[in-house]
C-alpha positions, 0 to 999 in steps of 0.5 A: 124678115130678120134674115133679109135685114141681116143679110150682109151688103144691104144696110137698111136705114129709115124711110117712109113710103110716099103715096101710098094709095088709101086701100093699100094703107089702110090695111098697114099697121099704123106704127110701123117703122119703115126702112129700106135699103137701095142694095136690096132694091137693086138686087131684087130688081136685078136693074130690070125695073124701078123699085123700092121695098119697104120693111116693117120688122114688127109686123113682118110686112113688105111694102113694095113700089115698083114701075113696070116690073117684067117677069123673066 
């Protein structure tokens, strides 16, 4: 985590995830403190599809949404 968010280029700043379905919320932290950044989201894309990542430092985990994502 800290070397994702310490990567130059990508500067994360607060954001929540919206709809996020209950089975999937129900296994996140309750208190996390999401952030996100739209430079990693397109450098993990690649502008291949649409997607937005969310980071939660504490707890170390990734929330993901993403539309058709294709395997290259």
């Amino acid at each position: 985590m800290r070397k994702i968010m310490g990567t130059a280029g990508w500067k994360f700043t607060s954001a929540a995830p919206e709809e996020v379905p209950r089975e999937i919320a129900a296994v996140l932290p309750q208190d996390a403190q999401w952030v996100a950044s739209t430079d990693f989201d397109v450098t993990v894309t690649k502008g291949a599809y649409a997607g937005s990542f969310y980071l939660d430092r504490a707890s170390a985990q990734v929330l993901f949404d993403a539309v058709n994502p294709v395997r290259h």
